[in-house]
Each structure stands twice: as structure tokens, then as C-alpha cells.
C-alpha positions as CSV (number, residue, x, y, z in Angstrom):
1,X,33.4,-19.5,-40.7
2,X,31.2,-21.1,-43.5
3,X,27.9,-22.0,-42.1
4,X,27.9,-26.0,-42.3
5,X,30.9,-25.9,-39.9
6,X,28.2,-23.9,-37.2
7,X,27.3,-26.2,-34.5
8,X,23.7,-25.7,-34.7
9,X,22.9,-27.3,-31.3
10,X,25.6,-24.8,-29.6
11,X,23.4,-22.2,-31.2
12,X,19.8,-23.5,-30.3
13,X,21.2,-23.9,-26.4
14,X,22.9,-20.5,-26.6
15,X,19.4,-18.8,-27.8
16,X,17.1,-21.0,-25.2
17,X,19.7,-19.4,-22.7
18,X,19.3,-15.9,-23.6
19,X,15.0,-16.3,-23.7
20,X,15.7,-18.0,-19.8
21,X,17.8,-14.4,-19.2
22,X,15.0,-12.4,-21.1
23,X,12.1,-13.3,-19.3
24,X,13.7,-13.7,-16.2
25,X,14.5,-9.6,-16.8
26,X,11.0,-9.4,-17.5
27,X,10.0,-10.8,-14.3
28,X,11.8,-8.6,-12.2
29,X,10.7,-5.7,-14.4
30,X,7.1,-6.7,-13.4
31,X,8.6,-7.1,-9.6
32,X,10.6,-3.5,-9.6
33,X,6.8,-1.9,-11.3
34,X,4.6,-3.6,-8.6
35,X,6.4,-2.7,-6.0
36,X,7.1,1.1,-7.1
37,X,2.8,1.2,-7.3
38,X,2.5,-0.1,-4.3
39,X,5.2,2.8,-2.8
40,X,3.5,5.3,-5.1
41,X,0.4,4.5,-3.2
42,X,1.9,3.9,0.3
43,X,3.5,7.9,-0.1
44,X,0.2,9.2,-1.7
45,X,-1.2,8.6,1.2
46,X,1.9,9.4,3.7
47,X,1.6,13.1,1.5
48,X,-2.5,14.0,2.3
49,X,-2.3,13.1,5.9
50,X,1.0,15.3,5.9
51,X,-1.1,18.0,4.0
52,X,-3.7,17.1,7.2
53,X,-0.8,18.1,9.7
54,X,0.2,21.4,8.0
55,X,-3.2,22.4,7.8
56,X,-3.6,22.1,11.3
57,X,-0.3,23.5,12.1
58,X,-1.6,25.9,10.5
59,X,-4.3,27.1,11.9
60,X,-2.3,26.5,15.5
61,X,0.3,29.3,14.2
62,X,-2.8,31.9,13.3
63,X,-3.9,31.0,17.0
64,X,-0.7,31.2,19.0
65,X,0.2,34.6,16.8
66,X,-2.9,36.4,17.9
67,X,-2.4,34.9,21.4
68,X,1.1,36.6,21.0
69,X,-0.2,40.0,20.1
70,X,-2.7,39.9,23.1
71,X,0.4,38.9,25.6
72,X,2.8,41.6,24.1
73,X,-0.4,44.6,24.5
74,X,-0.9,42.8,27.8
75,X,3.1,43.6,28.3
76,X,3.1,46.9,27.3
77,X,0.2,47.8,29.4
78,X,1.5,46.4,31.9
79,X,5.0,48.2,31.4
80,X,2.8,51.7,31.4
81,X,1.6,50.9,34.2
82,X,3.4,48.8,36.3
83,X,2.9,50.7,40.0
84,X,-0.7,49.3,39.3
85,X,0.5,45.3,39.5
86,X,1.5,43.2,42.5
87,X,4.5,41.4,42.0
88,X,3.1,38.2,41.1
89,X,0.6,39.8,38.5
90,X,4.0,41.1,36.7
91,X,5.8,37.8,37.2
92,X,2.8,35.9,35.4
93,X,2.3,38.6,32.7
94,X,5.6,37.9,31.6
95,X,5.5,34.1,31.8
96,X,2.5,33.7,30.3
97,X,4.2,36.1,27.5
98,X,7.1,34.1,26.9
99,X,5.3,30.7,27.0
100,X,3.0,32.2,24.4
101,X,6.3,32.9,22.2
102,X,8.3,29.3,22.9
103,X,4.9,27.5,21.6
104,X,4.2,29.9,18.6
105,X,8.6,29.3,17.8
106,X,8.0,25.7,18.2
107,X,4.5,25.7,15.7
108,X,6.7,27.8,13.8
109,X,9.8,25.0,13.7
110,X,7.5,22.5,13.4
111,X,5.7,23.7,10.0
112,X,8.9,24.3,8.4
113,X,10.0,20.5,9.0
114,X,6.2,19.5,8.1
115,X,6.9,21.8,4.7
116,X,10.2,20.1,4.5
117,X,8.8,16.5,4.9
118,X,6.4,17.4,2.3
119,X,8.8,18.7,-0.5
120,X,10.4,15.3,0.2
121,X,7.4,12.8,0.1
122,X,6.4,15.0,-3.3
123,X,10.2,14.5,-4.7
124,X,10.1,10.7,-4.1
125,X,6.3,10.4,-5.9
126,X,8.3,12.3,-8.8
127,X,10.8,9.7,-8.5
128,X,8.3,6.5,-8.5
129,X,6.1,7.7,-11.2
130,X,9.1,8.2,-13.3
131,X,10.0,4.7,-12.2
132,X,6.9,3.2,-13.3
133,X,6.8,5.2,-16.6
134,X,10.5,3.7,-17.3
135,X,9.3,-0.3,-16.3
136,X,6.4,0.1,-18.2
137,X,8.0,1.0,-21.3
138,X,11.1,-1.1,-20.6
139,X,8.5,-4.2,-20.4
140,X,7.2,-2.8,-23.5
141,X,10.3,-3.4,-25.3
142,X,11.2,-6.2,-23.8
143,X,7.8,-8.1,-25.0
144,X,9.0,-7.2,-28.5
145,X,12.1,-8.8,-28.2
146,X,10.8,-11.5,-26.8
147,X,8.0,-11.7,-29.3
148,X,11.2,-11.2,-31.9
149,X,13.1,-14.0,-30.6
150,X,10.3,-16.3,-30.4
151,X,9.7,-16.7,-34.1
152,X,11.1,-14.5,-36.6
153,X,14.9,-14.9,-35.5
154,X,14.4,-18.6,-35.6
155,X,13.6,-18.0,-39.7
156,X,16.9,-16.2,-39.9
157,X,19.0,-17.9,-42.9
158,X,22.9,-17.9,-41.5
159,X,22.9,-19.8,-38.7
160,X,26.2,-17.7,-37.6
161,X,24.2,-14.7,-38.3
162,X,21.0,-15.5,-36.0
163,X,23.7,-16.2,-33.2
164,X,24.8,-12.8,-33.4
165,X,21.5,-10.8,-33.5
166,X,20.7,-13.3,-30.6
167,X,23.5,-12.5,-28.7
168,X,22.8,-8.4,-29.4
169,X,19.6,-8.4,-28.5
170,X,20.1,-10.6,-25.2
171,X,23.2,-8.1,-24.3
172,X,20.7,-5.0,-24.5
173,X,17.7,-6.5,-22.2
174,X,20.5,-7.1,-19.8
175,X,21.8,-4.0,-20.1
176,X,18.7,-2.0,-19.3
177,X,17.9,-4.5,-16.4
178,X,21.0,-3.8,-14.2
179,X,20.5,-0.3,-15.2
180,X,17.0,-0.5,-13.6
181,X,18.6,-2.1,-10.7
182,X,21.3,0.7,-10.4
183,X,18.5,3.4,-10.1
184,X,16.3,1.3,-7.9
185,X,18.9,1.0,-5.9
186,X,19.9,4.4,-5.9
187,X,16.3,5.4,-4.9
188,X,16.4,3.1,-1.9
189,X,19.2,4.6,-0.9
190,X,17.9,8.0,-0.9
191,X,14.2,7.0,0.8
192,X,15.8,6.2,4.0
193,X,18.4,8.6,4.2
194,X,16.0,11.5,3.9
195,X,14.0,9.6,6.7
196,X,16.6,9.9,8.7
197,X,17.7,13.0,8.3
198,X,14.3,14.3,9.3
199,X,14.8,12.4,12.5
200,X,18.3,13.7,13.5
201,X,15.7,17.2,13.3
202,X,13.2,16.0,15.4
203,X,16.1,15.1,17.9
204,X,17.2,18.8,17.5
205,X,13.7,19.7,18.3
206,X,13.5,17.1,21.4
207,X,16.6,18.7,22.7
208,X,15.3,22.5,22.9
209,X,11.7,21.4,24.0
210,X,13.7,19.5,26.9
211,X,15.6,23.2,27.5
212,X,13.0,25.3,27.5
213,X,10.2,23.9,28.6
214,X,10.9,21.2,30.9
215,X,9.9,17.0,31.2
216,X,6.4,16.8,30.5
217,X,6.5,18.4,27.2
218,X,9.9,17.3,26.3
219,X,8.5,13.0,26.7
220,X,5.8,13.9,24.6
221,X,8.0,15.4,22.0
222,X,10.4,12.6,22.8
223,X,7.3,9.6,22.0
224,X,6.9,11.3,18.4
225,X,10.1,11.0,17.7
226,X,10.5,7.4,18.8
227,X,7.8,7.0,16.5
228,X,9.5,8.4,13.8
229,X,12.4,6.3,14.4
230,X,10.6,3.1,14.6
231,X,8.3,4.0,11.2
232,X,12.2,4.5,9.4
233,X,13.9,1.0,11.2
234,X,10.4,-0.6,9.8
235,X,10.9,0.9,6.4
236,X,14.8,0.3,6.3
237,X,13.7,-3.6,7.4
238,X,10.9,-4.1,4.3
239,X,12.9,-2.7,2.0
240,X,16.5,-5.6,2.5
241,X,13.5,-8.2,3.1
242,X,11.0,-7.5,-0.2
243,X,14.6,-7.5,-2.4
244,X,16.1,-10.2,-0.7
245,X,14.5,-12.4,2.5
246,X,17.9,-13.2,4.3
247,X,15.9,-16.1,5.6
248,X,15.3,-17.7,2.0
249,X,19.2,-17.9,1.6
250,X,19.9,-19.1,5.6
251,X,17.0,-21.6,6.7
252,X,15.2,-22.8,2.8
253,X,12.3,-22.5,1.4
254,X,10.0,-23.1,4.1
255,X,10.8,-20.9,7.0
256,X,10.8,-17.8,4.5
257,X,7.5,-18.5,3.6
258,X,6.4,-18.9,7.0
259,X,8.2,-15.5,7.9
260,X,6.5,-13.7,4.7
261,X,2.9,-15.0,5.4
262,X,3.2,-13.9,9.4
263,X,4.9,-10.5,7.7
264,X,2.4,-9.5,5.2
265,X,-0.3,-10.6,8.4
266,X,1.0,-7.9,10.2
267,X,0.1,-5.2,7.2
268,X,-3.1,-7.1,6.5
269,X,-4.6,-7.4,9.8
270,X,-8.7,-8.1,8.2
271,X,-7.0,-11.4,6.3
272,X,-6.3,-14.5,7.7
273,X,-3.7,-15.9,6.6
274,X,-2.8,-20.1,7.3
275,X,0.3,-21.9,6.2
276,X,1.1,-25.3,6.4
277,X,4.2,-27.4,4.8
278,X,4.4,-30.9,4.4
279,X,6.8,-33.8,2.2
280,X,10.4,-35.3,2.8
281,X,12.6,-33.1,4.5
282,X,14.9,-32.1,1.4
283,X,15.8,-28.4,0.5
284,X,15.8,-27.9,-3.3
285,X,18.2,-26.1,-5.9
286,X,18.4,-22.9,-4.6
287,X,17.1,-21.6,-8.1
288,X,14.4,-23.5,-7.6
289,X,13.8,-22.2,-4.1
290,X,13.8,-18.6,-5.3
291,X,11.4,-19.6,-7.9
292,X,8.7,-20.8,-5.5
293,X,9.5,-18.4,-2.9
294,X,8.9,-15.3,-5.4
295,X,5.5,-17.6,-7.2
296,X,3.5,-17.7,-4.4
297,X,4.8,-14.5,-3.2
298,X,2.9,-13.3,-6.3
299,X,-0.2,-15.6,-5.9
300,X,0.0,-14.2,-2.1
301,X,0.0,-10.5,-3.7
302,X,-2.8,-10.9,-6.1
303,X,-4.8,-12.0,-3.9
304,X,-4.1,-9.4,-1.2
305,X,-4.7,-6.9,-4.1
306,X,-7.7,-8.3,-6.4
307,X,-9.8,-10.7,-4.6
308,X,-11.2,-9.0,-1.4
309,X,-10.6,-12.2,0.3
310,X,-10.9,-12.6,4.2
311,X,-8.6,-15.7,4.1
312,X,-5.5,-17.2,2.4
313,X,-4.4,-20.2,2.6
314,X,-0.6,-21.6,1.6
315,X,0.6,-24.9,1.1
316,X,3.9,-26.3,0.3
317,X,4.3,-30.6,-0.1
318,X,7.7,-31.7,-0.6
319,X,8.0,-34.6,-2.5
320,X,11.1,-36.8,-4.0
321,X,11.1,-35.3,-7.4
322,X,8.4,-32.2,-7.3
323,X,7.5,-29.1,-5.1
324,X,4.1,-28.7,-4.8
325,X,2.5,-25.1,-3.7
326,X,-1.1,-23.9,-3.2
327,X,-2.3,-20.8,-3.0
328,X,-6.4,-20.6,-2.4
329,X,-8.4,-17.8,-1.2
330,X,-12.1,-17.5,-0.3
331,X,-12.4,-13.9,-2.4
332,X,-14.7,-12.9,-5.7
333,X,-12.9,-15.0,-8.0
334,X,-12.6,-14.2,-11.6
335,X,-12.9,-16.3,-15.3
336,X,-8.9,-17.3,-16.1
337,X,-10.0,-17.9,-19.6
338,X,-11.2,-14.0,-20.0
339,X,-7.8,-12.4,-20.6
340,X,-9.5,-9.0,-20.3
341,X,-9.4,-10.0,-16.6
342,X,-6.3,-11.8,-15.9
343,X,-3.8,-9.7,-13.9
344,X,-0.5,-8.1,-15.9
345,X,1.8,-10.3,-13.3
346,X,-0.3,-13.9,-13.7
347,X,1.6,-13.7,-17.5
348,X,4.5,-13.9,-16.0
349,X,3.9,-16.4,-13.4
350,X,3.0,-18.8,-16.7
351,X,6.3,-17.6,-17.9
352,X,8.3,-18.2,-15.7
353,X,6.8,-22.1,-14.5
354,X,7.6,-23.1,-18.1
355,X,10.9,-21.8,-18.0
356,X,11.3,-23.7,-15.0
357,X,9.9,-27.1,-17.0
358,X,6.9,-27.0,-14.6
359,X,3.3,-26.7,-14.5
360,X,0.9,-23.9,-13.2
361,X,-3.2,-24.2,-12.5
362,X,-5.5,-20.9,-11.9
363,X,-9.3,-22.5,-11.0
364,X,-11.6,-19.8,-10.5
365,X,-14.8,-19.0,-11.2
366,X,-16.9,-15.4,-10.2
367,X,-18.2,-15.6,-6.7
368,X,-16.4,-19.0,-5.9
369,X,-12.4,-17.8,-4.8
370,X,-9.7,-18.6,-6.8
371,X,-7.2,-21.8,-6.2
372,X,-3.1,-21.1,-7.9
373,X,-1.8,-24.4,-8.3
374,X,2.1,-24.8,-8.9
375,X,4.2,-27.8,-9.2
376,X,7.9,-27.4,-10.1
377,X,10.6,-30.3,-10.0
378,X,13.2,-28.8,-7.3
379,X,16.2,-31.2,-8.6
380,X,17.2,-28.7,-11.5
381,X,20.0,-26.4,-12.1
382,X,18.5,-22.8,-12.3
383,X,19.9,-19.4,-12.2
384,X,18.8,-17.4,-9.4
């Protein structure tokens, strides 16, 4: 096709498109790498106090195996010379021998699964880092395309031409994105499975504890297993809810930023966190929602993270044509002029507000808190 017959305006909506898809990827790039850090750290820490528990299972095991080999001399003494017992003296030699043996078997069971857990927790850290290696550089590259497509594929001379390296380039991003999804998902998947696989063990264990030694030590055995179970139906739960809040899609905006603020209390017990919504009652473009929702999700994180602030306050005016959302915490604050300082996912907050044709305000200063200001109009068609 010669070039004058190339609708030129076709091609400048089709490239504006695929920089809306690009940085878009980008975003949840920056999403899928903060939240694999903050797993990375979450299982660091999950592996060292596991490491705490072997050690002392440990040291248990040395104990209840010399206990053992005093109860089986005591045995064998006893066996040479028995006509020198009462009856009851026998009767307790060998209960205190094979009580000695069911707790040194059950140290023994329980250090393997501890050793098991831990070749688990070590796999999944594997796992993560390699995730975090793969985002990084997959941002990497995607901040040269996008670097690319913001100026020198504008200066490309065929018009036909620039829509087609456009149009390669824009296929590739979104390639590698749902192939990041794929193995996120794939790796969430896995996480809780292995959870609770280790549980259906601890239920074996439960069972023969009941078995052979009775009530009293099979409840106990029984509340650290509920425990378990509860620690995997929490993980399962923040998992679906940091990829997707249900209530976002089923009640708007508002309520799903209620139910993250009281959520993220709940891990966060030395911040304060206060919410209040205001405006028309209208919900907004469901883009839009998503937009907000996952802004101030990230103002909420940053400040969690960076600003060793004691309280955080959100709030969300609904007017006719705008959404306005605040974000101000009382922490140390930091110069948003000194890029040196300004956090990798504050970029793509700016980003992402222009894409959306709206505006976004950091004021902070050192010592003095910092106040995220975001206005978006909610009227406009967005992709989610």
C-alpha cells in the first residue's frame, strides 16, 4: 500500500494504544517484583525460625537417645535380675522404657517433617529470587522499549513501516507479560499445595499421638496443627485477595479500600491506619476503579515500607466529574525532587496517572511526612 493512502491518525491511535498496553505491563511487572520481595522476605524469615526448631529438635533427640540407652541398661538389668523387683518396679521399668522410645520416634518424626519443611521453604526462596531476577530484567527491557517507542520510532520514515515495528514490539511486551503471569501463577499454585501437604502429615502425626499416647498429648499435638491449618487458609486467602480483591469487582471502589486498609491493619498492628470516603454516591468506570484501588494501594505500601510512619491516613471524595484520593502519613518524609531518593514504584504511579489523563502530587519534605495526592476523572473508558 503506497504510504499517502496510510491513515496516519489510525496509526498514531494504534501506537498511543500499544504505550497504554506497555506501561500497563510495566506496572504489573513492578506489582509481580514487589510482591515476590516481600514473599522472599516473609520465607526468609519463615526458614531461620524453622532452622530455630530443628536446632532444638535437635538437641531434644540427643536427649531422649541417651534417656533411651539408660532405660534399655535399666531393662536389661532388670531382665538379669528380675527375682530382685516387685511387680510394680518391673511394670514401671518397662513403661518408663517404652515412653522413652514413643517420644524419641516422635522427635524423630518430627525432625524429618521439620527437614522436609525446610527443603521446601529453601525451594520456594530459589523460586522467588529467580522471580525477581526475571522482573527485574523483564522491566529492564521493557523501559527500552518504552524509551524506543517514545521517540525514535516516531522519526521512522514509512508510516506503514513504523506501524509494523509498533505492532512487533507491542506483541513481544505482551508476550513476556502473560508469560510472567503463567509462572506466577504456577508458583502460587505450588506454595499452597506444599502447605497443605505438610498438614495432611501433621494429621498423620495427630492420629498416632492420639493412639499411643492418649488425650492430653494428642490436643496439644492437635492445637499445632490447627495452627498450621489456619496459617495455610490465611495464606490461600492473601494470595486470591493481593491478585484480585473480590470486593473491588462486587461492592466498588470504596468498600475495597475500606477492607484493604482494616487488612493490612491486621499485619501492621504499630500503624494506625484511618479511612474516610466522601462525594456523590456514583461508582466509576470500572478501569478507573482498578486504577485508584491499585494507586493508593501503592501509596499505602510505600509508606508501610519507607516512612516509619505511626499513622496513615486515606481519603477518597467523589465528585461529578473527578475522584479524588489522599494518602498522608506522619513518617520521615523524603525530597520528591531528589530522584536518588524516590522509590522504583513512585515512577510508575506518575506513569500510570498520565495514562489515565490525570494528575498526581507527592509533598514531602525530610522530617515533615509525606502527602500523595491523586485526582483521576472516573467517567473514562479504561482497560482493566
Amino acid at each position: 500500500m503506497p504510504v499517502d493512502r496510510v491513515d496516519i491518525h489510525a496509526l498514531d491511535s494504534i501506537f498511543n494504544s500499544m504505550v497504554r498496553s506497555v506501561n500497563e505491563s510495566k506496572n504489573d511487572i513492578f506489582i509481580i517484583n514487589e510482591e515476590s520481595r516481600r514473599q522472599l522476605s516473609d520465607l526468609r524469615e519463615e526458614l531461620r525460625k524453622t532452622d530455630d526448631e530443628i536446632s532444638r529438635a535437635i538437641i531434644e533427640g540427643e536427649r531422649l537417645q541417651m534417656a533411651s540407652v539408660a532405660a534399655r541398661e535399666k531393662l536389661q538389668h532388670v531382665s538379669m535380675f528380675f527375682s530382685d523387683y516387685t511387680k510394680e518396679e518391673v511394670r514401671e521399668t518397662y513403661d518408663s522404657a517404652h515412653e522413652v522410645q514413643m517420644e524419641f520416634m516422635l522427635n524423630s518424626t518430627r525432625l524429618r517433617q521439620l527437614e522436609s519443611v525446610k527443603a521446601q521453604i529453601e525451594n520456594r526462596i530459589h523460586t522467588y529470587e529467580e522471580s525477581i531476577r526475571r522482573s527485574d530484567q523483564l522491566a529492564s527491557h521493557v523501559n527500552v522499549v518504552m524509551k524506543y517507542l517514545a521517540s525514535e520510532l516516531r522519526d521512522v520514515g514509512p508510516a506503514l513501516e513504523t506501524a509494523k515495528l509498533r505492532k512487533n514490539m507491542s506483541m513481544r511486551v505482551i508476550e513476556a507479560q502473560e508469560e510472567e503471569r503463567k509462572r506466577l501463577a504456577r508458583e502460587i499454585h505450588d506454595g499452597p499445595a506444599q502447605m497443605m501437604a505438610n498438614l495432611v502429615m501433621q494429621l498423620g502425626l495427630v492420629e498416632r499421638v492420639f493412639q499411643d499416647k492418649g488425650m492430653d498429648p494428642g490436643l496439644e499435638q492437635l492445637g499445632f496443627t490447627k495452627e498450621l491449618a489456619r496459617n495455610t487458609l490465611s495464606e490461600v486467602r492473601r494470595i486470591i485477595h493481593d491478585l484480585r480483591p473480590m470486593v473491588l469487582d462486587d461492592f466498588g471502589l470504596i468498600p475495597a479500600l475500606r477492607k484493604y486498609l482494616e487488612r493490612t491493619a491486621d499485619y501492621h498492628e504499630g500503624i494506625r491506619f484511618n479511612f474516610k470516603s466522601e462525594g456523590i454516591s456514583v461508582r466509576p468506570n470500572p478501569g478507573v476503579e482498578v486504577a485508584v484501588f491499585r494507586l493508593v494501594q501503592e501509596a499505602v505500601t510505600n509508606a508501610v515500607k519507607h516512612s516509619g510512619a505511626r499513622t496513615i491516613d486515606v481519603h477518597v471524595e467523589t465528585c461529578k466529574d473527578i475522584i479524588r484520593a489522599t494518602v498522608t502519613d506522619d513518617g520521615r518524609g523524603f525530597d520528591p525532587e531528589d530522584r536518588s531518593e524516590t522509590a522504583f514504584g513512585i515512577q510508575g504511579m506518575y506513569e500510570r496517572v498520565a495514562l489515565l489523563r490525570g494528575e498526581m502530587d507527592i509533598r514531602s519534605a525530610a522530617g515533615k511526612g509525606t502527602e500523595v495526592i491523586l485526582i483521576l476523572p472516573h467517567a473514562q473508558s479504561i482497560n482493566k
